[in-house]
C-alpha positions in Angstrom: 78.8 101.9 42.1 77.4 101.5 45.5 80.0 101.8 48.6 77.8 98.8 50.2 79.4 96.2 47.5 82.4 96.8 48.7 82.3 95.5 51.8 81.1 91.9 50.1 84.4 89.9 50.1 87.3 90.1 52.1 90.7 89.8 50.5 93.2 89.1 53.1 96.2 90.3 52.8 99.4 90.9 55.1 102.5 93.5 54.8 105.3 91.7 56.3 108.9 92.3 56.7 111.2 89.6 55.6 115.2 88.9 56.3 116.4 89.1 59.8 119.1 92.1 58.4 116.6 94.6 57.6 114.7 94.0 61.3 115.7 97.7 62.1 114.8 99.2 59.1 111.9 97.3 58.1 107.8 97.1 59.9 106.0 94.6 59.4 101.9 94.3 59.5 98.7 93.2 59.1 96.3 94.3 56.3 92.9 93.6 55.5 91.2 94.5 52.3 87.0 94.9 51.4 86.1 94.8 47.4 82.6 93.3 46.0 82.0 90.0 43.8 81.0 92.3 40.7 84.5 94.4 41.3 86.5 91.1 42.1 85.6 89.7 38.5 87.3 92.8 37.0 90.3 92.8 38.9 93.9 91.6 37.9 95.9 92.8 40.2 96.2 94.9 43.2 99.0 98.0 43.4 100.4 98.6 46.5 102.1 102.0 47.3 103.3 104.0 50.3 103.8 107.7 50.2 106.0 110.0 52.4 104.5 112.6 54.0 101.1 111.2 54.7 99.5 113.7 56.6 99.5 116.2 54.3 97.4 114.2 51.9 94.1 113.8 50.8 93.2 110.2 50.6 90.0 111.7 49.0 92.0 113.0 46.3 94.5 110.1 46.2 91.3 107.6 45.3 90.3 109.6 42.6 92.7 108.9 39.9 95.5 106.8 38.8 98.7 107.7 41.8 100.9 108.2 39.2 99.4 111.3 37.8 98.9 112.8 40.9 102.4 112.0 43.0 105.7 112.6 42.3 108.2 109.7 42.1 110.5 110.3 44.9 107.1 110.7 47.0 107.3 107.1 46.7 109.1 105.1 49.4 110.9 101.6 47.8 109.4 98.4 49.0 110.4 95.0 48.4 108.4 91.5 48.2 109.3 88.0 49.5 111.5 87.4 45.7 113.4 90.4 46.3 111.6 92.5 43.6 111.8 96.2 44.4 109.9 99.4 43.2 108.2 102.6 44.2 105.0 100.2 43.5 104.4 96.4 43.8 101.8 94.7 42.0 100.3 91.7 43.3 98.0 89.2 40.9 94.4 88.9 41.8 93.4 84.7 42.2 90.2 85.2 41.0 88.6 82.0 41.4 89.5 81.9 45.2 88.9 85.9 45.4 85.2 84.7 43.4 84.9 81.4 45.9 85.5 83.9 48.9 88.9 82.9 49.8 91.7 85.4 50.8 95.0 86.1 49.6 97.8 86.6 51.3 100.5 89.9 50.3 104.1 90.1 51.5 105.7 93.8 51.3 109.2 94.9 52.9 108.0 98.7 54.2 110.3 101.0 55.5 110.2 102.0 59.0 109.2 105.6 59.4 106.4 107.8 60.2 103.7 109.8 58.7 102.8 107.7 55.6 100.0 107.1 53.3 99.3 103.5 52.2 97.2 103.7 48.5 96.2 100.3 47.2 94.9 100.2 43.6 92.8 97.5 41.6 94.0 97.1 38.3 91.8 95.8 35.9 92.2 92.6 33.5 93.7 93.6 30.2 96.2 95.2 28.2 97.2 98.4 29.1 96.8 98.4 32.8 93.6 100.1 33.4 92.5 101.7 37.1 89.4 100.4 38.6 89.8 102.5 42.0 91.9 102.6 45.2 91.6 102.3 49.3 94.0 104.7 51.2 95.1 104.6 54.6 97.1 106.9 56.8 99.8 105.4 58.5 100.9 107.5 61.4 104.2 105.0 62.4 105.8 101.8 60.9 108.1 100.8 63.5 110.7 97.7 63.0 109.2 93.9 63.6 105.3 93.7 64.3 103.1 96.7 64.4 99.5 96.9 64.6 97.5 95.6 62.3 95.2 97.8 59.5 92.1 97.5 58.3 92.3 99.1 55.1 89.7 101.2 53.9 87.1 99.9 51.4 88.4 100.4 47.6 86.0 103.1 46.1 85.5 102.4 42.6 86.2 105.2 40.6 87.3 103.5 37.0 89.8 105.9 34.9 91.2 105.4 31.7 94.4 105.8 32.9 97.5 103.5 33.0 98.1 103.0 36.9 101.7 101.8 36.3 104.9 103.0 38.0 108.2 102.6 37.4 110.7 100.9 39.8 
């Protein structure tokens, strides 16, 4: 599928940190995210990781294929949302009427300060199992504590795979 269509509706999302304990150890930031109408009506949810060590990646390679065959665990930092779920991954559902009507949606994610990470976000398609539509990868050079500058996430490049994106807490 064409890169163009991916720039066709914005999905806004933000990373924010929550709790005033964790303000040392926890950034908080912007995030904007690019998918088209024809992609939007597949997608369930979106799967948001961060990986250590993000310079020594290939996003190119990260995009390709499900994260989880291609990482290992511990390569995974732990995040948290707003309800206190944790995990190496958090999935987010897709509203896809408003995502359809061009309306944002809005993420919260607890990340770790730290530098040198990779951000990999990954549509996940409607149905059971989980199936991997594609993924948009950033490098994160620094995540310092409180606001940091906001990130305009690279477009999600379709590249639909049989496998399960899922990854356990």
């Amino acid at each position: 599928m064409s890169l163009r269509l991916l720039k066709c509706l914005p999905l806004a999302a933000v990373l924010c940190a929550c709790g005033p304990d964790d303000s040392e150890t926890v950034g908080r930031f912007g995030l904007d995210v690019t998918m088209s109408r024809a992609v939007a009506s597949e997608v369930h949810a979106l799967q948001v990781s961060v990986l250590k060590d993000g310079s020594r990646r290939s996003c190119t390679e990260l995009q390709r294929t499900c994260l989880n065959t291609q990482v290992k665990r511990e390569d995974l930092v732990v995040l948290e949302d707003p309800r206190g779920n944790e995990g190496r991954a958090l999935r987010f559902t897709v509203d896809l009427t408003a995502m359809q009507n061009g309306a944002g949606q809005t993420l919260a994610v607890d990340v770790p300060v730290g530098r040198d990470y990779a951000l990999v976000i990954e549509a996940i398609a409607v149905g059971s199992p989980s199936r991997f539509l594609g993924s948009s990868c950033n490098y994160l050079k620094v995540v310092n504590s409180g606001d940091n500058v906001p990130v305009v996430a690279a477009p999600l490049v379709l590249t639909e795979q049989s496998c399960d994106p899922s990854i356990s807490p």
